[in-house]
MIVEX-235798 format. One record per residue (C-alpha): residue in three letters; x, y, z. Coordinates in steps of 0.1 Angstrom, whole numbers, padded with zeros to 4 digits, always signed. Layout:
// MIVEX-235798
alaXYZ/...
END
This chain:
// MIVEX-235798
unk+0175+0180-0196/unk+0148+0183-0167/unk+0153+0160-0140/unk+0114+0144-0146/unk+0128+0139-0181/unk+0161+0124-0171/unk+0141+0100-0139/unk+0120+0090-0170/unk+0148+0079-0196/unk+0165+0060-0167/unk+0133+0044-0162/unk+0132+0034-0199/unk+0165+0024-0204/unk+0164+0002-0174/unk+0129-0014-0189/unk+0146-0020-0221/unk+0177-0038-0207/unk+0160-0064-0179/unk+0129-0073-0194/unk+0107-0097-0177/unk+0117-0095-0145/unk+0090-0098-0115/unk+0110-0088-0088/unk+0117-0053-0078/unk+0156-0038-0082/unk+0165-0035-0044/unk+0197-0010-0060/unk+0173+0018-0088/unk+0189+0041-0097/unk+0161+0067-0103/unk+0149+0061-0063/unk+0176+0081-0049/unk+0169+0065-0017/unk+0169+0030-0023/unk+0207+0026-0015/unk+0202+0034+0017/unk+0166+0016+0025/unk+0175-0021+0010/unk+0194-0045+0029/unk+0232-0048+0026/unk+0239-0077+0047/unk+0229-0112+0049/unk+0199-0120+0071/unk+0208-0128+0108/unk+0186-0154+0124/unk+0160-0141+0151/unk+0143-0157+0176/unk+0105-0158+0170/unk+0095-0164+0205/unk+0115-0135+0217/unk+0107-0110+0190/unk+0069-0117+0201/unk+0074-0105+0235/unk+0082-0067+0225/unk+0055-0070+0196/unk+0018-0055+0202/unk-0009-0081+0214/unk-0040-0088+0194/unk-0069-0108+0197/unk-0100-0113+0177/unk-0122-0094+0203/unk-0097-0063+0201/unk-0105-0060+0162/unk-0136-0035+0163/unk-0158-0040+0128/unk-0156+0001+0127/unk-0121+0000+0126/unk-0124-0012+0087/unk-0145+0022+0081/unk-0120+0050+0078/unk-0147+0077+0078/unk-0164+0069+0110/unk-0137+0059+0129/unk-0142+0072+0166/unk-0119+0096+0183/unk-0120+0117+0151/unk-0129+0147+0169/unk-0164+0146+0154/unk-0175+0157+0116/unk-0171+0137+0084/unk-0137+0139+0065/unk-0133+0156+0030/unk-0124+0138-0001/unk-0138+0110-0023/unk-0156+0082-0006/unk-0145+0046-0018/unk-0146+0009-0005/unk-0120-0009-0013/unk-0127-0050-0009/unk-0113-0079-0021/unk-0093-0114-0012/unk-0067-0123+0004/unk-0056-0160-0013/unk-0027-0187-0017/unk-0010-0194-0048/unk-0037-0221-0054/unk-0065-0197-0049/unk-0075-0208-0014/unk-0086-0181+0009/unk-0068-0170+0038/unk-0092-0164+0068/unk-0085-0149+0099/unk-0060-0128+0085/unk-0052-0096+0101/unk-0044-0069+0075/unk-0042-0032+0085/unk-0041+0002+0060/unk-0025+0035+0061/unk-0029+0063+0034/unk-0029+0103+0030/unk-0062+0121+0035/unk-0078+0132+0003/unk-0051+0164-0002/unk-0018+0140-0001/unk-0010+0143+0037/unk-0003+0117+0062/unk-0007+0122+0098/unk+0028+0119+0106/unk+0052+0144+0119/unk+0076+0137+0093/unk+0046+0152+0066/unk+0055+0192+0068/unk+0043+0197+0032/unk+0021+0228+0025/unk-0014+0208+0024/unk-0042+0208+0049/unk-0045+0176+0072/unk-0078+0167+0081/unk-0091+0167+0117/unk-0115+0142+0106/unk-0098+0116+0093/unk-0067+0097+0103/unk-0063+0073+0075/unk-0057+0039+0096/unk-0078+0013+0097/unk-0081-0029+0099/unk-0104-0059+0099/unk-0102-0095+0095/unk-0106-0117+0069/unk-0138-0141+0068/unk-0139-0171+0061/unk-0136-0168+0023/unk-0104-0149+0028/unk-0124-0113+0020/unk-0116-0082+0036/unk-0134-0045+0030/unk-0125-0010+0039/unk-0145+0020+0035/unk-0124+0050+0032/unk-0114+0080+0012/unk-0094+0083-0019/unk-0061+0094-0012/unk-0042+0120-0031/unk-0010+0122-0046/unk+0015+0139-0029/unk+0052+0151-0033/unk+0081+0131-0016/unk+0117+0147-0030/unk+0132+0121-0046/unk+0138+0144-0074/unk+0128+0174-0087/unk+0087+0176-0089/unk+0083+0143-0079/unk+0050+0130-0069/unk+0042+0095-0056/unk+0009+0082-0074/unk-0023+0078-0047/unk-0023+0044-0034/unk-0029+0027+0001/unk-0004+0008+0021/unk-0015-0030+0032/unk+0003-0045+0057/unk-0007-0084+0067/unk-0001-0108+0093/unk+0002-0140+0097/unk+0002-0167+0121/unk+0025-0143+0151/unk+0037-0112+0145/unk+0073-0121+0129/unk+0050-0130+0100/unk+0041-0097+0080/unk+0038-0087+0048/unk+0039-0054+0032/unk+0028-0038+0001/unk+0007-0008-0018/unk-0026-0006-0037/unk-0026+0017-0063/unk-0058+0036-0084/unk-0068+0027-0119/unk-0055+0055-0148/unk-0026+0075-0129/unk-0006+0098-0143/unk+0017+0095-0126/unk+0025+0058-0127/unk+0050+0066-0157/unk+0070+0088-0139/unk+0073+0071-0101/unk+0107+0047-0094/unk+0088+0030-0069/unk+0064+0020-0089/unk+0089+0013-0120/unk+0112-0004-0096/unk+0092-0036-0104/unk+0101-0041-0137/unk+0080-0067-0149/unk+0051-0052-0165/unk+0023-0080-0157/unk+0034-0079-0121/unk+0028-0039-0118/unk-0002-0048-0130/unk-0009-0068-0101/unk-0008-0034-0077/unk-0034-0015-0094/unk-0068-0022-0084/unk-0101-0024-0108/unk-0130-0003-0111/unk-0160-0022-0102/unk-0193-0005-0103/unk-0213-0034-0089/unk-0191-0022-0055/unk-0203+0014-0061/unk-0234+0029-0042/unk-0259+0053-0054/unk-0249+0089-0044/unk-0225+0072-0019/unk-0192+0063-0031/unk-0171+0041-0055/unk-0163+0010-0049/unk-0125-0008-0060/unk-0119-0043-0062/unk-0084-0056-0049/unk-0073-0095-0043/unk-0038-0099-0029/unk-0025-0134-0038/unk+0006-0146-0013/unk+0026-0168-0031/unk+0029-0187-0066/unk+0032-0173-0103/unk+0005-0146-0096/unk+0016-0135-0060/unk+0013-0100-0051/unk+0046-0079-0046/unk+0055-0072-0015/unk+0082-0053+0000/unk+0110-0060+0018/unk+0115-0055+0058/unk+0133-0025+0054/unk+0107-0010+0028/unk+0098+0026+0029/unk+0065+0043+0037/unk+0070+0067+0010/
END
């Protein structure tokens, strides 16, 4: 049997015997590398004063409005990048629906061919001298946030054999200090590929997936401009948004 067929009947068999469950597996099996990304030990207290002093220092001046638009970003070396033009908006709420203002949240993502500028990213597809795929904003004061970018393509990652993550964008948000930080991943509407990726399948229960996939929404969309996507990331309760652990990957 292929490996793609047997990542997918592990997948299945491990649907089919811990239903319902809204957590991620920190031990899956099909993501080779999860054994050596989750934590093993028990959590060690840290102190949050100290951990602040080697942490980067924002303030609310130092967050640019441009820096939420990907595609004009300066220090780009000029030129537009290539790729599928999208905005991607949405809320950033408690359990009780209440927005969260003032929260920082930053992105990172491939360019429109798969590829991150990273040194680690050697595989064989252009990067873009136009576009570096980071960007952040804050919230307002109804919790929304809003970043104009391009679409992201899929790209391999060799957990397996043909392996391809599906397109998404990586969200990372602070709180109050930096020793408060969430991460997690937006995905597209539709993929392919969503059958067929462990990280994705990792999370077992179905309704939560469901909650990492953003919507469509054509109001969002601008005449012979770009698409726009609708996205609300919900911190805690019933409904919360996964998020991944401190030792999660950037895969």
């Amino acid at each position: 049997m292929e490996s793609q067929e047997l990542i997918s009947k592990e997948i299945a068999d491990l649907q089919d015997s811990r239903p319902g469950l809204g957590q991620p597996l920190l031990d899956f099996a099909p993501y080779r590398s999860a054994v050596l990304r989750h934590p093993t030990k028990d959590p060690r207290p840290a102190d949050p004063e100290g951990a602040e002093l080697v942490a980067p220092v924002f303030g609310h001046s130092d967050v640019d409005p441009l820096e939420a638009d990907l595609t004009i970003q300066s220090g780009q070396s000029g030129g537009e990048p290539i790729g599928e033009r999208i905005v991607v908006t949405g809320r950033v709420v408690d359990g009780d629906g209440r927005p969260v203002r003032g929260q920082l949240v930053e992105i990172w993502q491939a360019n429109a061919a798969g590829r991150y500028v990273h040194q680690r990213d050697q595989h064989p597809a252009p990067i873009d001298p136009h576009f570096t795929g980071l960007g952040r904003c804050l919230t307002d004061d109804d919790g929304g946030y809003r970043f104009t970018t391009i679409k992201p393509g899929p790209y391999p990652w060799r957990n397996h054999r043909n392996a391809w993550r599906p397109a998404h964008i990586h969200f990372s948000l602070f709180g109050t200090d930096f020793t408060q930080r969430l991460i997690t991943q937006m995905y597209f509407p539709g993929d392919p590929l969503f059958a067929l990726d462990p990280i994705y399948q990792s999370i077992t229960d179905e309704a939560a997936r469901a909650r990492l996939v953003a919507s469509y929404d054509h109001h969002l969309s601008e005449h012979e401009w770009l698409l726009g996507y609708r996205w609300d990331i919900v911190l805690t309760g019933s409904h919360a948004t996964y998020v991944e652990p401190e030792d999660g990957d950037d895969d």
